[in-house]
C-alpha positions, 0 to 999 in steps of 0.5 A: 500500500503506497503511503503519503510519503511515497508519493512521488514529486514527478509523475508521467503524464497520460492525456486521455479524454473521457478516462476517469480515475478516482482514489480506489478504483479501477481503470482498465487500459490498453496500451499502443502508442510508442511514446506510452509503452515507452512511458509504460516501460519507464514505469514498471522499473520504478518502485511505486509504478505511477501514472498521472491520468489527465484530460486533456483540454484545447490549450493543454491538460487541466490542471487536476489529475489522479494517479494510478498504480499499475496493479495488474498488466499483461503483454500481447505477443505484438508488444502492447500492454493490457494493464489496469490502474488502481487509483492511488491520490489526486494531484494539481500538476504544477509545470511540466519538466523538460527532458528526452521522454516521449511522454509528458512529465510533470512536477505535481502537488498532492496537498490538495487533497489529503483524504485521498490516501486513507480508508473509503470514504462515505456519503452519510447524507445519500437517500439510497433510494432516491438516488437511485430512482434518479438513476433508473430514470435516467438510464431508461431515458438514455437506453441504458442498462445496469446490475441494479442488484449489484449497485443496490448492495455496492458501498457508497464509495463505490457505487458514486465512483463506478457510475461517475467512470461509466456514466456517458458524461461530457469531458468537462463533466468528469472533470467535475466529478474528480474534482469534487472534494469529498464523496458528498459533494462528487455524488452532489455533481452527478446528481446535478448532471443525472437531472440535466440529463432528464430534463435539459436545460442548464445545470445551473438551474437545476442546482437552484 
């Protein structure tokens, strides 16, 4: 289990849009690209084996990340890796470090978010069922379909952080949720984007 201290003053960088990583979840990659399985290789000789997942944006990558540890992974006969991310901490990229690397690095600060290293949160203030409802409406709506059953039993933290990964969400919208502070105020923000997503509209009318 990687520690506070542990945690490392540089991280590579991996820019993809629409990829959500939260503190203890799961995020199941696969890797091609020459300058990520550069990245990867890199990686993997370190201790901690850390990545900064980022989204990008039109003038460079927002400045909130979350990094993951390489906890499984495989290689295919024609070089590519099959990995999965376990969501270590969310950091504020501070600037990018030049050097010979095909990939990004970056200088990162962790402070902003010191729950992130700990046990699971929970959402003391979550009406199970009425968020869930909220849920069922919306996936009809959109023509989805899910495990009720096993989202019925999931702890808090899990149920918020696996609808806020697989949801179909805007860009800008997961952003928001890794950014959210608490498990509260994530499950707060998706509640917000469920119901504009019912009803249209701008979201800062449905928060008022």
């Amino acid at each position: 289990m990687i520690k506070e201290a542990d945690l490392p003053d540089t991280l590579p960088l991996f820019p993809l849009p629409g990829a959500l990583l939260l503190p203890r979840s799961k995020l199941p990659l696969h890797i091609f690209e020459p300058r990520y399985l550069a990245m990867m290789e890199d990686c993997l000789r370190t201790r901690q084996r850390l990545i900064g997942m980022i989204q990008p944006q039109e003038d460079g990558v927002f400045a909130i990340g979350c990094a993951g540890r390489i906890s499984s992974f495989s290689e295919t006969e024609d070089g590519r890796y099959l990995i999965t991310l376990t969501g270590i901490a969310r950091f504020r990229l501070l600037e990018e470090v030049p050097g010979f690397t095909p990939y990004l690095r970056a200088r990162v600060d962790w402070s902003d978010y010191p729950r992130d290293i700990g046990h699971a949160e929970t959402d003391p203030s979550l009406d199970r069922e009425e968020f869930l409802d909220l849920l069922h409406r919306f996936m009809e709506s959109h023509s989805l379909s899910t495990d009720w059953g096993s989202l019925k039993e999931a702890e808090d933290e899990m149920l918020i952080n696996a609808l806020s990964q697989l949801l179909p969400l805007e860009v800008e919208d997961r952003q928001a949720l890794l950014e959210a502070p608490t498990l509260t105020e994530r499950r707060e923000v998706l509640t917000t984007l469920l119901e504009y997503g019912l009803h249209g509209g701008s979201k800062e009318e449905i928060m008022q």
